[in-house]
VEXGULO-927825 format. One line per field, with one value per residue (C-alpha): residue number from 1; residue in three letters; chain; x, y, z. Coordinates in Angstrom, 2 decimals. Example, Ala and Ser with C-alpha at 12.3 -4.5 7.8 and 13.67 -1.06 7.14 Angstrom:
BEGIN
nr: (1:2)
rest: (ala:ser)
kette: (A:A)
xx: (12.30:13.67)
yy: (-4.50:-1.06)
zz: (7.80:7.14)
END
This chain:
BEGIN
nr: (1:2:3:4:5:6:7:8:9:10:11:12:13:14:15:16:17:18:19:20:21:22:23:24:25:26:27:28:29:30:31:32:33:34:35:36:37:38:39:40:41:42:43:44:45:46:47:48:49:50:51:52:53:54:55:56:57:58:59:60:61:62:63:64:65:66:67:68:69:70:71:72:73:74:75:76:77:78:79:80:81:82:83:84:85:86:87:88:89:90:91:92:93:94:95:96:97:98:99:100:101:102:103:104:105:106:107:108:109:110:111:112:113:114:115:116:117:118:119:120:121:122:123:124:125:126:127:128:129:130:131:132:133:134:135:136:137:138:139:140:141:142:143:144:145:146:147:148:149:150:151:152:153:154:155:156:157:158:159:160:161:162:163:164:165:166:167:168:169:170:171:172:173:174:175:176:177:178:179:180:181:182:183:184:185:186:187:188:189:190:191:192:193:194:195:196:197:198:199:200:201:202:203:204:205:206:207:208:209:210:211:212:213:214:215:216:217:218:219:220:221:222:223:224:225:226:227:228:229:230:231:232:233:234:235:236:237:238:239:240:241:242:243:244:245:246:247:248:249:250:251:252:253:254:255:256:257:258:259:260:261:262:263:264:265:266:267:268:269:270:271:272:273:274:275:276:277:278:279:280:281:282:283:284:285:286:287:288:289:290:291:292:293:294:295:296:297:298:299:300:301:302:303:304:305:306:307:308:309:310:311:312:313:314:315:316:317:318:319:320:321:322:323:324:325:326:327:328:329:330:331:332:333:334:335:336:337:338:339:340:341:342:343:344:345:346:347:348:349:350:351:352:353:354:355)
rest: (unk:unk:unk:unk:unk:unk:unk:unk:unk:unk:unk:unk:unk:unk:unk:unk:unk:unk:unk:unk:unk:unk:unk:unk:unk:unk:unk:unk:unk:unk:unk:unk:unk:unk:unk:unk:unk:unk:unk:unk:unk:unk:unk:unk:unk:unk:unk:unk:unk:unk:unk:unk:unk:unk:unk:unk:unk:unk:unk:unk:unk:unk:unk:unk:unk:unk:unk:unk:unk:unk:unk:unk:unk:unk:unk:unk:unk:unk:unk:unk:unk:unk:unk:unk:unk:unk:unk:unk:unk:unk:unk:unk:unk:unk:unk:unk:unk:unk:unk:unk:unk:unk:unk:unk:unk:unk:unk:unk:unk:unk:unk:unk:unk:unk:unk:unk:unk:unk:unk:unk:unk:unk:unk:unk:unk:unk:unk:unk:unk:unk:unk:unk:unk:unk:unk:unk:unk:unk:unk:unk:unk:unk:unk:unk:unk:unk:unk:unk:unk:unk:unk:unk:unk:unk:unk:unk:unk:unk:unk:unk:unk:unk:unk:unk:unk:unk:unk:unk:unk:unk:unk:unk:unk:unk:unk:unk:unk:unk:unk:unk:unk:unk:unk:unk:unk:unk:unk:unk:unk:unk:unk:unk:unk:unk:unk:unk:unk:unk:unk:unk:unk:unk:unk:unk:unk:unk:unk:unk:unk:unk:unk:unk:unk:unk:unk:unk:unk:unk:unk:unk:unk:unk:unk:unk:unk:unk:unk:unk:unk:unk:unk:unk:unk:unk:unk:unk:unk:unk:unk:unk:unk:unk:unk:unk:unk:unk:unk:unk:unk:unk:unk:unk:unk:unk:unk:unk:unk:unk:unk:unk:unk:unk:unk:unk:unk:unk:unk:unk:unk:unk:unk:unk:unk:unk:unk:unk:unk:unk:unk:unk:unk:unk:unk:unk:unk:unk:unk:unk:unk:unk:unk:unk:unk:unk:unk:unk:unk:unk:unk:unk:unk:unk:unk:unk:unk:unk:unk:unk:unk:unk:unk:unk:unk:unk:unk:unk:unk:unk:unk:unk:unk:unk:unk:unk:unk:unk:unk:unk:unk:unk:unk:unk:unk:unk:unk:unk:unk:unk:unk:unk:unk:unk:unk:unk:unk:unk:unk:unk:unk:unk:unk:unk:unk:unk:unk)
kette: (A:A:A:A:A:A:A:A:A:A:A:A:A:A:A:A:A:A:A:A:A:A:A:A:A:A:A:A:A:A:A:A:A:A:A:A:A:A:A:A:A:A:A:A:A:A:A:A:A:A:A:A:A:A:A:A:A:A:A:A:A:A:A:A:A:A:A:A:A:A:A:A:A:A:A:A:A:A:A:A:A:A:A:A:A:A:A:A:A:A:A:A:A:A:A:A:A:A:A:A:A:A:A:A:A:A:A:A:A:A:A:A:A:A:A:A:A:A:A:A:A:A:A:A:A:A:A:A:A:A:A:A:A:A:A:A:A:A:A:A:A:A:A:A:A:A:A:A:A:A:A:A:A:A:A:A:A:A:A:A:A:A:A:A:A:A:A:A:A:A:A:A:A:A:A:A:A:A:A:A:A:A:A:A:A:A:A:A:A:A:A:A:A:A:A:A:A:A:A:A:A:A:A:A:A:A:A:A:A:A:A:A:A:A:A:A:A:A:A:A:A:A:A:A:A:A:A:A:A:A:A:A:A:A:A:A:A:A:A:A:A:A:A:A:A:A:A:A:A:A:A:A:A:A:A:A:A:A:A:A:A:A:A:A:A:A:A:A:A:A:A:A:A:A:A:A:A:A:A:A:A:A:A:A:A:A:A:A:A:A:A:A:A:A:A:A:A:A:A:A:A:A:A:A:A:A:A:A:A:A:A:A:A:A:A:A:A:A:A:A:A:A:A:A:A:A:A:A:A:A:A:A:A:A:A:A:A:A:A:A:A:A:A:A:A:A:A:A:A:A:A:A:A:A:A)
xx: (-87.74:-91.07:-91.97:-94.66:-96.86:-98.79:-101.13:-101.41:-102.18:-99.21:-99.50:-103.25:-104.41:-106.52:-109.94:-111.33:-115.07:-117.14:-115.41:-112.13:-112.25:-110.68:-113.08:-112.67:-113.83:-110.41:-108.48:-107.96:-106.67:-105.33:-103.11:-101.38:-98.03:-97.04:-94.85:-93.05:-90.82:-88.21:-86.28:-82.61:-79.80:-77.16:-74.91:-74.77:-76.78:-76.23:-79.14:-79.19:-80.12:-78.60:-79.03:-77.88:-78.70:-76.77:-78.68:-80.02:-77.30:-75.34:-76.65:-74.87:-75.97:-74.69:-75.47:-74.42:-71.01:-69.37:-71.14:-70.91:-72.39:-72.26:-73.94:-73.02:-75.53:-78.71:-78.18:-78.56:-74.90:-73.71:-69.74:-69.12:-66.83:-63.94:-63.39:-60.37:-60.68:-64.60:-65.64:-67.41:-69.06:-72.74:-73.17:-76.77:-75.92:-74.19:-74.26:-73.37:-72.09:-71.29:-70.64:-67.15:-67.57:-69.46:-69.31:-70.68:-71.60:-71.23:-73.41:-72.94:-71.31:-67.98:-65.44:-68.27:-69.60:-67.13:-67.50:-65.53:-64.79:-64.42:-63.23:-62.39:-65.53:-64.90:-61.47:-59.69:-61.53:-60.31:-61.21:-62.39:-64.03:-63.92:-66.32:-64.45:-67.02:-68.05:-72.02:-72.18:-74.14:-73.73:-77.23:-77.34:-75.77:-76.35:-74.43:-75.34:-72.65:-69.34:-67.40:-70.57:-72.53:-73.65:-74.44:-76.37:-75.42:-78.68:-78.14:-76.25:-77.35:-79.72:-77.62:-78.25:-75.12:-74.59:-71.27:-70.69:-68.34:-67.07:-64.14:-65.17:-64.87:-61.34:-62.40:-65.56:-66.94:-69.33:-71.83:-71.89:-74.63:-75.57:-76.63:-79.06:-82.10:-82.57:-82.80:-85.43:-84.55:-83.13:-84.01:-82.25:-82.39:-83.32:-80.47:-82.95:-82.27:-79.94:-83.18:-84.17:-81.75:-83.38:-80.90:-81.83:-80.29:-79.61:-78.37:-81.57:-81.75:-83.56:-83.35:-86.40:-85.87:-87.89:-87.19:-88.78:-91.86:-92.02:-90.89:-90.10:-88.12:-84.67:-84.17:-81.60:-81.65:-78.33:-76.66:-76.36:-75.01:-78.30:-81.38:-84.68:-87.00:-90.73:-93.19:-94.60:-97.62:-95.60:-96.42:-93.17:-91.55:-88.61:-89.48:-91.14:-90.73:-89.65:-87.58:-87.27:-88.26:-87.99:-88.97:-89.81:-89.41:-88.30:-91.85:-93.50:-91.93:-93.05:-91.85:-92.88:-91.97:-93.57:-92.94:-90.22:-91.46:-94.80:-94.11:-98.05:-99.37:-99.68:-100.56:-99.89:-96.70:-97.15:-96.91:-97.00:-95.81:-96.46:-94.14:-90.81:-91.08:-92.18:-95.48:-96.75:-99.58:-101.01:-101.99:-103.40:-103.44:-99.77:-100.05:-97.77:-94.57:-92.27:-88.71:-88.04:-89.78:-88.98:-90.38:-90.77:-89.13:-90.73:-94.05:-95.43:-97.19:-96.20:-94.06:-92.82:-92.94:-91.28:-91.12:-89.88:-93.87:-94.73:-94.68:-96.55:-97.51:-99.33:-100.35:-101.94:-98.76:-99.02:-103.15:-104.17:-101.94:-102.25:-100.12:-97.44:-97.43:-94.20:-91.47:-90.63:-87.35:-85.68:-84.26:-85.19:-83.68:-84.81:-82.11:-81.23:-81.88:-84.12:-86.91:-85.71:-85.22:-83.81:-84.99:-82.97:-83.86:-83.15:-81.10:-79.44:-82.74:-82.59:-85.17:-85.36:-88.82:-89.39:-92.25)
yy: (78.46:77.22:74.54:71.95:71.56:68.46:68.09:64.59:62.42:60.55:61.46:60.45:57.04:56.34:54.17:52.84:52.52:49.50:47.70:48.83:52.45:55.51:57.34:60.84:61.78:60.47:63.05:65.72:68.57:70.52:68.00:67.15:67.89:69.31:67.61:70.03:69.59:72.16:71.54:72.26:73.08:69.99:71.14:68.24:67.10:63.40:61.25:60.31:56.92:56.98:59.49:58.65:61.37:61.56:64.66:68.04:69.05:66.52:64.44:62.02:60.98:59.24:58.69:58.37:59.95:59.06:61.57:61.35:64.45:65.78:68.90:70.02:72.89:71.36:71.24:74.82:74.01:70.37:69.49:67.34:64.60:62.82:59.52:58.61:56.70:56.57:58.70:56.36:54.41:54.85:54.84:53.70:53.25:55.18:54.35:57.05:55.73:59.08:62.53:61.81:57.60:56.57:53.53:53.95:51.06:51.42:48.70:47.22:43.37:42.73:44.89:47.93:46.68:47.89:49.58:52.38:54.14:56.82:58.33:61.81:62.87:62.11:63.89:60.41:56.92:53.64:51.19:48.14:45.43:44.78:41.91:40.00:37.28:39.11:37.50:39.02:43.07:44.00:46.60:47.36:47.17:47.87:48.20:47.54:49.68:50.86:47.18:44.84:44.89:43.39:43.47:41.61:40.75:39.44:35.78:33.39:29.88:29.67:30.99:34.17:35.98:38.17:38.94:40.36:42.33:42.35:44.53:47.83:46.54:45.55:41.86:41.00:37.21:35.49:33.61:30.09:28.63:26.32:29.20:30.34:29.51:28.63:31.51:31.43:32.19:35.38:36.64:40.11:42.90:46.46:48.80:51.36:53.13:51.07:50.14:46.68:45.46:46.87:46.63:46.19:45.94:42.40:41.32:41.28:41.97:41.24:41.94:42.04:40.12:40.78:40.43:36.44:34.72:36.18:38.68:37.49:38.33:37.02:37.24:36.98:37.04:36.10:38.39:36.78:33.57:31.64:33.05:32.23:33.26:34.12:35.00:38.63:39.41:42.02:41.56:40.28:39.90:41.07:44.56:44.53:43.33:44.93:47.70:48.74:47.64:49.23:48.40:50.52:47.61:43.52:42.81:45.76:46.46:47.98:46.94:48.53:48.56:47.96:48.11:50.80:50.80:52.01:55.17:55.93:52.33:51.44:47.30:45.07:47.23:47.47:44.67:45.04:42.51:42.48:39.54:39.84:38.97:35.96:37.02:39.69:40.90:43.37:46.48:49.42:53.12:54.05:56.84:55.04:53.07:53.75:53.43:53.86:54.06:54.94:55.12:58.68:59.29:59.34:58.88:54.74:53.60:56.06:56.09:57.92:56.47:57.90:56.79:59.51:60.08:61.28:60.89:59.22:59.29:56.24:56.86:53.80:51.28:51.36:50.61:54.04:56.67:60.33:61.88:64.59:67.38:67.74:66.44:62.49:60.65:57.65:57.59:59.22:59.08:60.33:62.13:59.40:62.68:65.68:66.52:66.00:63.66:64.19:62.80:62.43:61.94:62.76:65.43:66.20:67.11:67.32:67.89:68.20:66.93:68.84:68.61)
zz: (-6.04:-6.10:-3.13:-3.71:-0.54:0.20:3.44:4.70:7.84:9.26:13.36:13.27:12.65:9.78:10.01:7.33:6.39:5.40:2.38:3.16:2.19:4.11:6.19:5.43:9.02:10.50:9.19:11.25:8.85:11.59:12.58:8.90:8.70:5.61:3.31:0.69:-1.84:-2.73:-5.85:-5.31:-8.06:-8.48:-11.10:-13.58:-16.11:-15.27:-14.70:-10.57:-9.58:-5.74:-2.64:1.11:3.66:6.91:8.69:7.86:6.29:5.03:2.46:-0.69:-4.43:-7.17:-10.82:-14.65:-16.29:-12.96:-10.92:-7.22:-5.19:-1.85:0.15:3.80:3.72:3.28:-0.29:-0.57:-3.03:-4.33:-4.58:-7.81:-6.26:-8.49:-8.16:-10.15:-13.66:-13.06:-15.77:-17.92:-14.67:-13.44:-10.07:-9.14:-5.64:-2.75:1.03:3.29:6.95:7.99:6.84:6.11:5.16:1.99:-0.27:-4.18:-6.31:-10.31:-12.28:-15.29:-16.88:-15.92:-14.54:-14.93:-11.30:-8.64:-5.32:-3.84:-0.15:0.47:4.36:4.13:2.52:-1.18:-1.29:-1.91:-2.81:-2.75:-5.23:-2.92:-5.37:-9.08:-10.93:-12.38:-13.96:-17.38:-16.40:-12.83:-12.49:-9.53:-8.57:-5.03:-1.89:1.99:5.07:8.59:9.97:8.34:8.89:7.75:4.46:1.24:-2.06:-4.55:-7.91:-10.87:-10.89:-13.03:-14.34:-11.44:-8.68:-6.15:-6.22:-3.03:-1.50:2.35:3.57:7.19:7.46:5.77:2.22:2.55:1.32:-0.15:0.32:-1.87:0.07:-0.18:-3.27:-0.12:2.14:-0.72:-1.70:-6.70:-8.59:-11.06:-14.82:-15.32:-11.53:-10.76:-8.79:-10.63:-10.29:-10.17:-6.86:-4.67:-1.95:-3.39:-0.31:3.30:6.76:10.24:13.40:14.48:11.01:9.29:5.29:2.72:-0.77:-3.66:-6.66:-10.19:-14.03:-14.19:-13.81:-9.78:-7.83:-4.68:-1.35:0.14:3.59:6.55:9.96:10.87:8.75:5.70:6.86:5.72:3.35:2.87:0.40:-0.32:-2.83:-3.16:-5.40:-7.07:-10.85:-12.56:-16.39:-17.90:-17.13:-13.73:-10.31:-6.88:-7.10:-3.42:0.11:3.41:6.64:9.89:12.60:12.32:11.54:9.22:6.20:2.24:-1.27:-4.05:-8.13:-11.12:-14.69:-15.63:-19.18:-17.95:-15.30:-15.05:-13.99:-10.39:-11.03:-8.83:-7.79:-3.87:-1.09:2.54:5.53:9.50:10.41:8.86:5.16:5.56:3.95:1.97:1.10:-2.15:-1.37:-3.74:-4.61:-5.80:-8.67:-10.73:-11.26:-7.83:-7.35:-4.06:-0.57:2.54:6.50:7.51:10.56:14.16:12.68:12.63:10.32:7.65:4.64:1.46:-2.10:-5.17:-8.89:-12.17:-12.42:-8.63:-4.76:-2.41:1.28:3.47:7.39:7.29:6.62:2.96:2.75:1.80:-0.75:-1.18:-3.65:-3.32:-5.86:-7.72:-10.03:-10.09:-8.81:-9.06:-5.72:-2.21:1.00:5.03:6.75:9.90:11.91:11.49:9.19:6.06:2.63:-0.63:-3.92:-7.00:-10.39:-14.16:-15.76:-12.49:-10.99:-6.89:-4.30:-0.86:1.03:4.46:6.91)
END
């Protein structure tokens, strides 16, 4: 198969030159890592929306038709995965907690939204929430660890809708409208790859909002007991907004989106934070409308983006972008450990990004 190569900065630090340019002479080309993408055969046809990577080898996605995936080789071959009566459901989301434990989220009004879990590594699934209010779509969710997670629903009459789980997804709780901050009019969250809601450690979260008159950025630090919210510069309307966020630490994190009606723009579609999410700041040089992004691993200060038009890389927290040569994807996710990240996209399509 034919592997896309990319060279690009992420050990060395970047320095920028008068006006807030990159200074060519910082790159040392000996020392760029090279990124590569290697498309991979999925066997379906469906269009993929969600991708959770455990290590080298193991690695999960999800999509239309009901499609659920799973590879213990590297993706070098993909098991379709049946999860019963699910045929009809898209699944825009799946969180793998292990190589064995996974949760997918379907989206859609109504009963459409539902999550499943799954512990013997998709052989059976468990049907652990339905939505039962016919104005609730469910479009993301996250987990902290296998008992504790959440996931966020577009809002209704003015009201965030996100429910937690704390016992594995045996019970799902809606938080309290008192614990969250107004929605505005028709707020959401794009079910567009499952990472508009970032976890850390310590019961941090926050989740990127779009669809209104702002996009702007929930967030939790006592995991999810209280929220607060704050404005992005992430261009919003009925078609735009953030679609994903990520964040390497408690204080530096990415979100990124755009309009999904226009793949090739890049305005006003990246923001960039160095104390929590409490503010953000715009920053330029995407190739396009992106999905998803994601920190690369053991290297600060650097990070993947990827939208159905291209890739990006940043060394430079998200100020500077370089693009990666290959196909687009909706979704993208970094092994936990190891040197290695999957993409997933339309018509089935699979990659795997190496460096």
């Amino acid at each position: 198969m034919k592997t896309f190569t990319a060279a690009v900065a992420v050990a060395a630090a970047l320095t920028l030159a008068p006006g807030g340019g990159r200074d060519a002479s910082a790159f040392d080309q000996a020392a760029m890592p090279r990124f590569a993408w290697r498309p991979q055969a999925s066997g379906v046809t469906a269009r993929l929306r969600g991708v959770s990577a455990i290590s080298e080898q193991v690695a999960w996605a999800s999509g239309a038709q009901g499609t659920v995936l799973r590879t213990a080789d590297g993706g070098a071959t993909w098991q379709k995965l049946t999860i019963p009566d699910a045929a009809k459901l898209d699944f825009r989301d799946i969180d793998a907690i292990s190589d064995k434990t996974a949760y997918a989220l379907s989206i859609g009004n109504g009963a459409a939204s539902r999550i499943y879990k799954t512990t013997d590594a998709g052989a059976h699934w468990r049907l652990q929430f339905t939505n039962g209010d016919d104005k609730a779509f469910y479009d993301a969710m996250a987990f902290w660890d296998e008992a504790h997670g959440l996931a966020i629903s577009d809002s209704i009459e003015g009201a965030f809708i996100v429910l937690m789980t704390r016992d594995g997804g045996s019970t799902w709780t809606r938080v309290p409208a008192g614990a969250l901050p107004p929605a505005l009019p028709n707020e959401g969250a794009f079910a567009g790859s499952g990472t508009n809601i970032a976890v850390l450690e310590g019961g941090r979260a926050w989740i990127g909002t779009g669809a209104s008159t702002r996009s702007r950025m929930l967030r939790t630090v006592d995991g999810g007991a209280s929220w607060t919210i704050a404005e992005t510069p992430i261009a919003s309307s009925a078609s735009s907004g953030i679609f994903s966020v990520a964040f390497r630490d408690p204080r530096h994190g990415i979100t990124v989106g755009g309009d999904y009606r226009k793949e090739s723009e890049a305005v006003d579609n990246a923001a960039v934070t160095s104390d929590g999410g409490v503010t953000w700041t715009a920053v330029k040089g995407l190739g396009g409308f992106r999905s998803a992004v994601a920190a690369v691993p053991r290297a600060p200060r650097s990070w993947i983006a990827v939208g159905p038009s291209g890739t990006d890389v940043s060394a430079d927290d998200g100020h500077g972008w370089t693009p990666i040569a290959g196909d687009g994807y909706h979704a993208f996710a970094f092994a936990r450990h190891g040197r290695a990240g999957w993409g997933v996209g339309e018509s089935g399509r699979v990659g795997r990004l190496s460096w």
